[in-house]
C-alpha positions in Angstrom: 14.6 1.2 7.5 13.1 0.9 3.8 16.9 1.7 2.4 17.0 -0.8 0.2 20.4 0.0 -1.2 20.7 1.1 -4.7 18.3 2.4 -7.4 19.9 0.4 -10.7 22.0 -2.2 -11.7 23.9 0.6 -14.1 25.2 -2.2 -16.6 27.1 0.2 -18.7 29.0 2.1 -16.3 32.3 2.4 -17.3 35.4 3.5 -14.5 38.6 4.7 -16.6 41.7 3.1 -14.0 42.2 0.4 -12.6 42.2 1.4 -8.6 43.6 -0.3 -5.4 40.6 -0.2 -3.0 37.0 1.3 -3.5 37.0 5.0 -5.5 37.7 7.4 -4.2 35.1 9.3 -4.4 32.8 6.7 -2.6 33.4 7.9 1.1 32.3 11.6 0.0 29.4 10.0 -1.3 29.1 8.3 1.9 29.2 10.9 4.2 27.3 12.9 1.9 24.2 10.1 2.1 24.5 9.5 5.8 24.3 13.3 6.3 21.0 13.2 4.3 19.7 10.3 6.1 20.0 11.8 9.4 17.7 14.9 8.0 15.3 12.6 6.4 14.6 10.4 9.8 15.3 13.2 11.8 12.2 14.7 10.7 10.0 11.4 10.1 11.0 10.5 13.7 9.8 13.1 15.5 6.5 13.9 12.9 3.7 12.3 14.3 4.3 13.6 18.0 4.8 16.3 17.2 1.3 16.6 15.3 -0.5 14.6 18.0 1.4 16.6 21.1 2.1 20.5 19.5 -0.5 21.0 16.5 -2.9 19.1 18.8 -3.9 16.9 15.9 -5.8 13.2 17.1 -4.3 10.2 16.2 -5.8 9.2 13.1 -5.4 12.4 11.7 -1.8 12.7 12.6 -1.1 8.8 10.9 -2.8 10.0 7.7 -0.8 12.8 7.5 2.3 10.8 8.0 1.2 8.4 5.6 0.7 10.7 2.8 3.8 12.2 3.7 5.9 8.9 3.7 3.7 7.9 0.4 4.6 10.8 -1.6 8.5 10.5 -0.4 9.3 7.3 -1.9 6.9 8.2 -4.8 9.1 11.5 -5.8 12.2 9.6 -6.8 10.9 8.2 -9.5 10.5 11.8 -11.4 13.8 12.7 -10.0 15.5 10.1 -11.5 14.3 10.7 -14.7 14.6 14.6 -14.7 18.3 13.8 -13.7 18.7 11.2 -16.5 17.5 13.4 -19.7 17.7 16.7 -18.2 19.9 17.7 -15.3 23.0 15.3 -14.6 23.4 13.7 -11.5 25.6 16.7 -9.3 23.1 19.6 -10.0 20.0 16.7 -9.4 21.2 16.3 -6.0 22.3 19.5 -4.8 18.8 20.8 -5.5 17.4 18.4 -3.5 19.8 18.9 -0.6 19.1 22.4 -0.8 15.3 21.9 -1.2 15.3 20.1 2.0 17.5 22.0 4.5 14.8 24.7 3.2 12.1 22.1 4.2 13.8 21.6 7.7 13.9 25.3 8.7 10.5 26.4 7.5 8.8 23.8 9.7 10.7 25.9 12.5 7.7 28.0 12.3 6.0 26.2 14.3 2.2 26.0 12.4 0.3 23.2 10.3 0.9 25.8 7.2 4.5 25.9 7.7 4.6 22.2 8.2 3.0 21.7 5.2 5.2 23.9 3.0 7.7 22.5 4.8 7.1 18.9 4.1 6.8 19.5 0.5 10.0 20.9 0.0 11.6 17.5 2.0 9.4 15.4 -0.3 10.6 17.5 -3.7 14.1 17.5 -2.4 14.2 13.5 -1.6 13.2 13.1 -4.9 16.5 14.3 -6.4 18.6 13.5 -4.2 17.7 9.9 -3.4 16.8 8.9 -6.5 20.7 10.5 -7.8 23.0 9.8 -5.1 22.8 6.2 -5.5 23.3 6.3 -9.1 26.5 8.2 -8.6 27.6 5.6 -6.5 26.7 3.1 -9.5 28.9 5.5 -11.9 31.6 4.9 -9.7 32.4 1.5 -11.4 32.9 -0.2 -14.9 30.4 -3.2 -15.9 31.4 -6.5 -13.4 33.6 -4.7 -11.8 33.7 -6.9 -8.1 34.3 -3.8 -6.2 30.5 -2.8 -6.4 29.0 -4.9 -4.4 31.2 -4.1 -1.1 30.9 -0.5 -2.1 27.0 -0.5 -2.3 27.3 -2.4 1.1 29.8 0.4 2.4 27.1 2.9 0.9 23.8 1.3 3.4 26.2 1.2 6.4 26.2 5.0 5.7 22.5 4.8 4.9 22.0 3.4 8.5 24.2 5.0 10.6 22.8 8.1 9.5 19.2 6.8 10.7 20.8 5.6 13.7 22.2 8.8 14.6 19.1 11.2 13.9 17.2 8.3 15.8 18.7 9.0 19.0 20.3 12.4 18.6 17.5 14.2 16.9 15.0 12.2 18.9 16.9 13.1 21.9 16.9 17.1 21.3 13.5 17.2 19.8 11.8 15.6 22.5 14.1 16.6 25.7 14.5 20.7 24.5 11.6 21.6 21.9 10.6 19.8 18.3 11.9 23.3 16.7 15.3 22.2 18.4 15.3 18.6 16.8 14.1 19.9 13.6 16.8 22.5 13.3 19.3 20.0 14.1 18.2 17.8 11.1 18.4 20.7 8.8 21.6 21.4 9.9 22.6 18.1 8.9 21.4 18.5 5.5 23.7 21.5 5.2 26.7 19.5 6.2 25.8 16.6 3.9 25.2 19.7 0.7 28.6 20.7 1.9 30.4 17.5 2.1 29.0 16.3 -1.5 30.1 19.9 -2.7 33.6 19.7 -1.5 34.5 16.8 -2.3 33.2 17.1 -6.0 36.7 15.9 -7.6 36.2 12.9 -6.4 34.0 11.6 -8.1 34.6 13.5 -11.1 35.1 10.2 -13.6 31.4 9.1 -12.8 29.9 10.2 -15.8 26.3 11.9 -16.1 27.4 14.0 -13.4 27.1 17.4 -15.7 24.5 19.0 -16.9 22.8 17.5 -20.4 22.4 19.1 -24.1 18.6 18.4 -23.3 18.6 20.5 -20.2 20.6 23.4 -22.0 18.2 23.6 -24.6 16.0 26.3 -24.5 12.3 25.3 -23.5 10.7 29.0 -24.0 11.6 32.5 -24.1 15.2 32.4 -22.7 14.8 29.8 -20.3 16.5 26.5 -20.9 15.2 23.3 -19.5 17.3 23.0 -16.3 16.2 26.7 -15.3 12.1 25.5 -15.8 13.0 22.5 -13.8 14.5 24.2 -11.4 11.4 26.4 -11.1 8.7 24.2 -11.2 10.2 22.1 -8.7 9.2 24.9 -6.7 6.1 25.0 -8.1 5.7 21.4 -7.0 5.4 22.8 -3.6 2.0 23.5 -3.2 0.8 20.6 -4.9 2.3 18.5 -2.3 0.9 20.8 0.3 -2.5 20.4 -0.9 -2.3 16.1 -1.2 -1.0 16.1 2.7 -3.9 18.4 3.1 -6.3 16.4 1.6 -5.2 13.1 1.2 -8.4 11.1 0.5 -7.3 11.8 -3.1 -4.3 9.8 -2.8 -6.5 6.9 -2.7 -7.3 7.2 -6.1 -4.0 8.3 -7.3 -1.9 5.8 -5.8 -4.9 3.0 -7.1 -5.0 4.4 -10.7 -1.4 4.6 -10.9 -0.6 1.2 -9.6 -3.7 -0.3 -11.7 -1.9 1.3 -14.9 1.6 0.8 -13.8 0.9 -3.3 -13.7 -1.1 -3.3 -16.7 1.3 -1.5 -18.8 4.4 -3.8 -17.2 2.1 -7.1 -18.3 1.2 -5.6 -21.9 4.6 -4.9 -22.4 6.1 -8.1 -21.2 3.2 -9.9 -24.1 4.8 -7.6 -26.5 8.6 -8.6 -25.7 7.5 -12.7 -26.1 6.2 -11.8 -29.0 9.2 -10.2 -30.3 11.8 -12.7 -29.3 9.7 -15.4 -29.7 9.4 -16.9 -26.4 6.9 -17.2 -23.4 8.3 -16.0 -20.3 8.6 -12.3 -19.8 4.5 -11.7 -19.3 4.8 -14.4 -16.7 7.6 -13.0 -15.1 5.7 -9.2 -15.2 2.3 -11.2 -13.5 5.4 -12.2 -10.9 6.5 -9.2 -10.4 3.0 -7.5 -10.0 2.5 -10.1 -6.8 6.1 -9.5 -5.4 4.4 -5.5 -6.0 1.5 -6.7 -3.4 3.1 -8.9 -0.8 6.2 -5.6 -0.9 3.0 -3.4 0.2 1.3 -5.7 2.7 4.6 -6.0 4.5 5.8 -2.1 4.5 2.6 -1.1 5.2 2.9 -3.1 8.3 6.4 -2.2 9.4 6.1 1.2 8.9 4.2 1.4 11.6 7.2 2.4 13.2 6.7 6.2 13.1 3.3 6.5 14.0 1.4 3.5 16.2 4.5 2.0 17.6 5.8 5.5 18.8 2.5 6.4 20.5 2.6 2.8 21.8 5.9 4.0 23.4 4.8 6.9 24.3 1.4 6.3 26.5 2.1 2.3 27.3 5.9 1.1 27.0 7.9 1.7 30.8 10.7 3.8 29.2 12.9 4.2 32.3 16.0 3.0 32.1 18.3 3.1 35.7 16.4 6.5 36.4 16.3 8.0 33.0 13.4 7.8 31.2 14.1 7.4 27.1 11.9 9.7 24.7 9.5 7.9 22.8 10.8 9.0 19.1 13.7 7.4 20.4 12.6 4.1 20.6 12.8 3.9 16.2 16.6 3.4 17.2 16.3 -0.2 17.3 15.7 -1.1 13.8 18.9 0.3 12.3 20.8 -0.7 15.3 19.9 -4.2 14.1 20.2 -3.6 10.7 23.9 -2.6 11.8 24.4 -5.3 13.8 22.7 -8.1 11.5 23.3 -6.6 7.9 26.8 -8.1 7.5 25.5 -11.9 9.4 22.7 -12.2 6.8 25.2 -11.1 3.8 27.1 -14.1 4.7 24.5 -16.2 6.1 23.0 -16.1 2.1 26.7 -16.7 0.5 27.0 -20.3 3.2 23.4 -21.3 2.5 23.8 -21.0 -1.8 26.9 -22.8 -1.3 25.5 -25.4 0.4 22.4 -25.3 -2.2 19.7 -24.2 1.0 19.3 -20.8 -0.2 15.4 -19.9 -0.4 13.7 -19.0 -2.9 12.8 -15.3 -3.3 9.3 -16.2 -2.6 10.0 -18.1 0.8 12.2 -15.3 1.7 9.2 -12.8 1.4 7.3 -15.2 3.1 10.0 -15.7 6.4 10.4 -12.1 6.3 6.8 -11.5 6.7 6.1 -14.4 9.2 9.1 -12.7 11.5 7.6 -9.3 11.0 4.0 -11.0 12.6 5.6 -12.5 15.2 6.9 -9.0 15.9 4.0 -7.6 16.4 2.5 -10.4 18.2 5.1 -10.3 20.8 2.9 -7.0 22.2 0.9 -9.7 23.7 3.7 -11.3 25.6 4.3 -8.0 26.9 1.0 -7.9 27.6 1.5 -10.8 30.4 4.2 -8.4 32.3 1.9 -5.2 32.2 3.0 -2.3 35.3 0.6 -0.3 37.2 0.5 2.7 35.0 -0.1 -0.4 32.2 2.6 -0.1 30.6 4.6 -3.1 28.8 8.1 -3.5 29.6 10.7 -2.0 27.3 11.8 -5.1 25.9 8.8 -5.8 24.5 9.7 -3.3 21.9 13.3 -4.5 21.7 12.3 -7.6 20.6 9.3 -6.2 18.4 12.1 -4.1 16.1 14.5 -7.1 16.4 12.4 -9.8 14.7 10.9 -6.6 12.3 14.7 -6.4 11.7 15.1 -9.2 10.5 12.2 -9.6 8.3 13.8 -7.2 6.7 17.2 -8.4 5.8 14.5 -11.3 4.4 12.8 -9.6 2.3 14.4 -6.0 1.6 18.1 -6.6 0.0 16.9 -9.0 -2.4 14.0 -6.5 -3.5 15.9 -4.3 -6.3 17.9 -7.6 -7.4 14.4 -9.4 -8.5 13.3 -6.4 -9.9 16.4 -6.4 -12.5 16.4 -9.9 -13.1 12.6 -10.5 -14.2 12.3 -7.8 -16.6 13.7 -7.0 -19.4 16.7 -4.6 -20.1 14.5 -2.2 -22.3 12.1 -2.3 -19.4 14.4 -1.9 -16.1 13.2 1.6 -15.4 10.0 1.3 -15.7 10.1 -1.4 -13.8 12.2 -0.5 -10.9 9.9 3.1 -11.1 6.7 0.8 -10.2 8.8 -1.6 -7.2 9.3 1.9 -5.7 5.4 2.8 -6.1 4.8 -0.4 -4.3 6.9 1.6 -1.4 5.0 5.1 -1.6 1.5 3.2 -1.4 2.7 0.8 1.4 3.5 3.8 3.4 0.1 5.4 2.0 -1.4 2.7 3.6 0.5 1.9 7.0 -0.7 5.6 7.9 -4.8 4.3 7.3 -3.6 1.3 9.2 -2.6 2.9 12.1 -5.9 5.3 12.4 -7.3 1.6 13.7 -4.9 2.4 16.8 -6.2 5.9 18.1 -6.3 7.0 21.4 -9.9 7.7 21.5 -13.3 5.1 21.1 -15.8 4.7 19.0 -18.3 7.4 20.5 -14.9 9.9 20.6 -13.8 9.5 24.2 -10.3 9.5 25.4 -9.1 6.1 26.0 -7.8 5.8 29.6 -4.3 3.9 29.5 -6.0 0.8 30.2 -8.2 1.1 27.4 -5.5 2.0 25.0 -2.9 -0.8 26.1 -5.7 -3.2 25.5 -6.8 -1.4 22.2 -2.7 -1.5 20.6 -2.3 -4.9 21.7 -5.3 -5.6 20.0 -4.8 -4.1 16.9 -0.9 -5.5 16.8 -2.3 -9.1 17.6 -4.5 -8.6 14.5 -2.1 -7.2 12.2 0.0 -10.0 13.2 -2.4 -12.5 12.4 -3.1 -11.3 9.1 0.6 -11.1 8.6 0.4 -14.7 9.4 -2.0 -16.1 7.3 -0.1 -13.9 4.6 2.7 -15.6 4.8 1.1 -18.9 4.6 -0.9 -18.3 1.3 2.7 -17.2 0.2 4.4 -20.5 1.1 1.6 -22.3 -0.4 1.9 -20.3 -3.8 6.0 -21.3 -3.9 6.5 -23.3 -6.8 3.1 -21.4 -8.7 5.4 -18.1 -8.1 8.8 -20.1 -9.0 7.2 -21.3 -12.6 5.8 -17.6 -13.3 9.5 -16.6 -12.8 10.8 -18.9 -15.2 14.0 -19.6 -13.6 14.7 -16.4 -12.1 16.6 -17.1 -8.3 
């Protein structure tokens, strides 16, 4: 899962005691993140069947839909954040977006593309706070260099993945086994539990500060509305506009380009303007840097976000699901990344530590480029699946296994050190900014994997169903090519090390 852990580095948070143990306050936080998790990829899980199998929608519709979706998730953050920061404080910031989002959950219960779409703005509104805030509550939680933090950030993804884990199977389970409306439900439900756990368990995190509401927000805006209470309402109002980009979202083409075309420009001005101010050479290099890291991030989430859309209709029409007599639901199959991310997270964490030590650890640019060379050879395995095809053509199940294990791991390459970089080659006056445009690089790789996966569809050229021969041999081919590309990626990557290193200017 794209979780990379925490939103900001939060250099000045201060923590009034000295405590025993983690805060308290970080298990409510916790439980309160896992909760929301299991809504989020409850949902995502079970999206693209349902458009391809209950709105009847064809494959390359159905991945564009997702994509936009996915895209405009990880782009709403970034206004949430900042709403939350000048306006809101951090409580109010994510129990709007909890309660956004179990709305979003229970509208899509009515069961038509209209409601979906209404339904799918709310969750993207409500992500926006409450992602974007929760982790920067956990931040609050301790005082500058305090060595607690990074064991409770690590606690913190644990929750972040057993919450995908569980709406993976459970969720994937219902939805598929008893009725989508069931699974989606359930996920809402969830929602409400995690509104309720963050709500109850408010004193304990009390001390974080930024929690309450700002002078900014209670200032009046117009009339006798203060700023929190048109906030609140044109969140709302936010709605439709993400209705009608899902609708048509041949317009986030241009948006997402523009943005990202503006986003890098401003970064590089602004990095000229800081070595001019103190004098020195290095932060527009290290901006250019960062602008790459922003197009080898997209190249490999595009990829492995296939996840929820090719790879499930993969499973769904071509993978042998049975397992001793049962026969597990294709949504289901997306259990295996954060399985592995459970199982690997805490090797790799140590596995970096042992290889510093020992003066082995890659450089940030090989580690992108292993991560992406594992993530090819993930897909690539389809073909050796390929070799052990059934009757009804279909690959074994442990073609997938090891597909989402070596995407896994690419992962734990690549992903944790993302945020880190991202602090450490830009400037303190330009963190946000920056860290705003790492998580654009996220809402237009997702953007994209949905376009890449229209090159999967189950139908040919001339608009014919493909017969389950046609489409095993059409999703290997596709896989073999994306992991070819992946490949040669990866390569170019190796071969631009030390070009990337001096751009960095030290930065490891």
């Amino acid at each position: 899962m794209s979780e990379e852990v925490i939103m900001e580095e939060h250099k000045d948070d201060q923590w009034p005691d000295s405590m025993e143990g983690q805060p308290k306050g970080l298990m409510t936080l916790f439980f309160s993140e896992m909760w929301e998790r299991f809504c989020y990829y409850g949902m995502r899980t079970l999206l693209t069947l349902f458009l391809v199998k209950s709105l009847m929608k064809g494959d390359a519709e159905a991945s564009l839909i997702y994509g936009a979706y996915t895209g405009l998730v990880y782009a709403a953050p970034i206004l949430g954040g900042k709403l939350a920061d000048k306006f809101l404080g951090y409580r109010y910031a994510v129990m709007l977006g909890a309660v956004l989002m179990a709305i979003g959950e229970f509208l899509i219960l009515g069961g038509t593309e209209h409601m979906l779409l209404i339904g799918m703005g709310a969750l993207i509104i409500g992500n926006g706070y409450f992602k974007a805030n929760i982790s920067t509550i956990v931040g609050k939680l301790y005082k500058d260099n305090d060595p607690r933090r990074d064991s409770g950030f690590t606690i913190f993804y644990i929750g972040i993945n057993i919450g995908a884990l569980l709406a993976t199977t459970i969720v994937a389970f219902v939805g598929e086994t008893y009725g989508f409306k069931y699974g989606f439900g359930l996920a809402g439900i969830g929602m409400l539990a995690g509104l309720l756990i963050f709500w109850a368990g408010r004193n304990n995190y009390a001390a974080a500060p930024g929690l309450d509401f700002h002078e900014a927000g209670k200032a009046k805006a117009f009339g006798p509305f203060n700023w929190i209470q048109v906030i609140t309402v044109g969140s709302l109002a936010l709605i439709p506009l993400c209705y009608l980009l899902i609708q048509n979202n041949s317009l986030m083409d241009y948006i997402l380009v523009g943005l990202f075309l503006f986003i890098s420009y401003s970064m590089i001005s602004a990095g000229s303007k800081e070595d001019a101010k103190e004098k020195v050479g290095i932060w527009r290099d290290r901006m250019i840097a960062l602008v790459i890291f922003m197009v080898i991030n997209i190249a490999f989430w595009a990829c492995f976000e296939q996840a929820g859309t090719s790879l499930t209709l993969f499973a769904d029409r071509n993978v042998d699901r049975g397992i001793f007599g049962w026969e597990m639901p294709a949504s289901m199959t997306q259990f295996f990344n954060p399985f592995f991310i459970i199982t690997f997270g805490s090797l790799f964490s140590v596995m970096w530590v042992k290889l510093a030590k020992i003066g082995k650890n890659p450089s940030i640019p090989m580690k992108f480029a292993f991560g992406i060379t594992q993530l090819a050879l993930g897909f690539l395995i389809t073909q050796v699946g390929y070799q052990f095809v059934n009757e009804a053509y279909q690959v074994p199940l442990l073609t997938l296994v090891f597909l989402y294990m070596l995407h896994t791991t690419g992962e734990l390459f690549l992903s944790p050190i993302g945020l880190s970089m991202v602090t450490k080659l830009s400037p303190k006056n330009m963190a946000g900014t920056a860290m705003g445009a790492w998580f654009l690089s996220f809402a237009i790789a997702n953007y994209v994997g949905g376009k890449i996966a229209t090159l999967t569809g189950g139908h040919g050229d001339s608009g014919q169903a493909l017969t389950a021969a046609q489409g095993l041999e059409k999703y290997t081919s596709v896989f073999s090519n994306i992991g070819f590309v992946l490949l040669a990626i990866a390569i170019i990557i190796m071969l631009a090390n030390k070009p990337l290193k001096k751009l960095m200017h030290g930065v490891e």
